[in-house]
N, C-alpha and C positions, 0 to 999 in steps of 0.2 A: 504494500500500500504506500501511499505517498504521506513522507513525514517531511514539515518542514522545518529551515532553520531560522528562525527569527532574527533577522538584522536591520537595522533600525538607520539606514543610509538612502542617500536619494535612490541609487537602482530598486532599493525597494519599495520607495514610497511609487516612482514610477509604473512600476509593478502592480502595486495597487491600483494606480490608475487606469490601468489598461483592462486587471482584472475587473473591474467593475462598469465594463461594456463585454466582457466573454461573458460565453457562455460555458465555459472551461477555466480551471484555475491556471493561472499565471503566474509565475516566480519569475525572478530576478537571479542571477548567477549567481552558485554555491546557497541556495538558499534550500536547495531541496535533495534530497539523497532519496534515489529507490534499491529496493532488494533487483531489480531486472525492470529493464526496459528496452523498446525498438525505438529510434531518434534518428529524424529525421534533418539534415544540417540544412541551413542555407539563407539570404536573406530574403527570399520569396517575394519580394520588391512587386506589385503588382496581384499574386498568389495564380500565374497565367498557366495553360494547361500544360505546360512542360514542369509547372513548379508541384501543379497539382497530380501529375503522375510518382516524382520524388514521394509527397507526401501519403500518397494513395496506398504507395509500397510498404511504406515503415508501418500503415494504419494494419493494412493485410496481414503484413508480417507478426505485429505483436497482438491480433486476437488468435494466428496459428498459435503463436507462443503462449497463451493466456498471462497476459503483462502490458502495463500500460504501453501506449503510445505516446510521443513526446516531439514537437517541434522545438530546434536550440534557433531561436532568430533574432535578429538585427533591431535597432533603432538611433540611429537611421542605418539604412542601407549603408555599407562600406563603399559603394559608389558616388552616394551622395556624401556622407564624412572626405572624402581625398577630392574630389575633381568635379564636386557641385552639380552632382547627374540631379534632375528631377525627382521625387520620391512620385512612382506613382500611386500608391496609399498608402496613406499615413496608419502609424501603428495599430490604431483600433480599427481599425477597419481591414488588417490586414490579419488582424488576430479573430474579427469573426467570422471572417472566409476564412482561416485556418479552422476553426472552432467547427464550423458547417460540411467539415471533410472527415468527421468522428475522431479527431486528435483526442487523447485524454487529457494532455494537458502541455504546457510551453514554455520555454523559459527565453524571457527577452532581455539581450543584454546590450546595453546604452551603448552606444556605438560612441564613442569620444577620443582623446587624444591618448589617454591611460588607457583605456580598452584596444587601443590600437597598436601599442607599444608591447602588450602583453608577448610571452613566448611561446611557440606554439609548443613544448612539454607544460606548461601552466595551462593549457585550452584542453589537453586531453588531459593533463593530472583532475581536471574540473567533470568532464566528460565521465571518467572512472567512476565518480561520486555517483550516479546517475546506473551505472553497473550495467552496459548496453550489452544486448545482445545480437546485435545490430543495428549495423549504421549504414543510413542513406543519404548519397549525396548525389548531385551533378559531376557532369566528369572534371569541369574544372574548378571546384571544390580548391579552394586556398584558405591556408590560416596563418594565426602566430604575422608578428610584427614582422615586415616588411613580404610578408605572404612566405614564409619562411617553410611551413607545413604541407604539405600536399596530400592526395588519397595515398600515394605510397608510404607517404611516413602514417599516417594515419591506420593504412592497415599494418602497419609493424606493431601496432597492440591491441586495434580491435579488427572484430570481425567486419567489412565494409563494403559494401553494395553499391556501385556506381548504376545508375539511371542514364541509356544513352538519351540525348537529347531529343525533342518531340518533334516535330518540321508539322506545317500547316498545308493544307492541299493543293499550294504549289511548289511542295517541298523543301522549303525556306526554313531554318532552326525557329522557333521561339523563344526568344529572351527579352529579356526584361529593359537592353539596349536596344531591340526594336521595336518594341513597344513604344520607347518615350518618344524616338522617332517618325515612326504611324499617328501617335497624338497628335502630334502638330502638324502631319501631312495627309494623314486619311486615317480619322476617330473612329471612323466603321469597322474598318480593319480592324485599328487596334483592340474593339469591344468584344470583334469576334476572336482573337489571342486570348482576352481576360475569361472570354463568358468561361463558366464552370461546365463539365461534363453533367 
């Protein structure tokens, strides 16, 4: 079951905030330890159908396993923290499109200048806490301060599931950088990237 650890700092006052538009609880980093869970990584910037195949997996995965399921995500996106990308939803909104994909629950962590400095052995010594039984990510899945982490380092201590990328029906990737792109040149498009399966 999910035990948490009370810490009385802005990530988790934010935390709060967020949880009180889910429909799912929400922690804040190191704030929760499970016996086992499936976790799903990524900033899901949008939550567009390539992010909701990622997350659709880990959900699959941990009701095989009987064990919650768990999104680790962003605020902001690490695109919008370094090179001022567009956010295309903002956190609560991007937590009850996570919420509305049967997540058990999420932990969002403040994307800032300390959060971005962190190393990636402290982003999986965190991860451990959490005791995955798998992990889902995109193929290009980066962590740890200056992107220092990758899937390969990543699967050197957990078990790790890359999601190849979704392409749309003219065989184009979906990401979360063509989407901001499509916003401001054709919103049609981009609603039909966002809509949910």
């Amino acid at each position: 079951m999910i035990a948490a650890v009370r810490q009385a700092d802005h990530a988790g006052n934010r935390a709060q905030a967020v949880r009180d538009t889910a429909r799912m609880p929400v922690f804040a980093p190191r704030q929760l330890c499970l016996g086992a869970s499936v976790i799903a990584i990524g900033a899901f910037d949008g939550v567009h159908r390539g992010h909701q195949k990622v997350i659709g997996s880990a959900v699959a995965s941990a009701r095989q396993r009987g064990c919650p399921s768990l999104v680790y995500t962003f605020d902001v996106p690490p695109k919008a923290f370094f090179s001022g990308a567009r956010v295309i939803t903002p956190v609560e909104e991007k937590i009850r499109k996570i919420a509305g994909l049967g997540v058990a629950c999420a932990v969002v962590a403040p994307f800032d200048r300390d959060y971005a400095a962190r190393t990636a052995e402290d982003f999986m010594a965190e991860l451990a806490l959490l005791n995955p039984q798998e992990i889902w990510v995109g193929a290009d899945f980066r962590f740890g301060a200056k992107s220092a982490g990758d899937v390969t380092l990543l699967a050197s201590r957990f078990v790790v599931k890359v999601v190849d990328p979704v392409c749309c029906g003219r065989g184009e990737v979906i990401s979360s950088s063509r989407i901001r792109r499509l916003l401001h040149d054709d919103p049609a498009a981009a609603r039909q990237l966002l809509a949910h399966n």
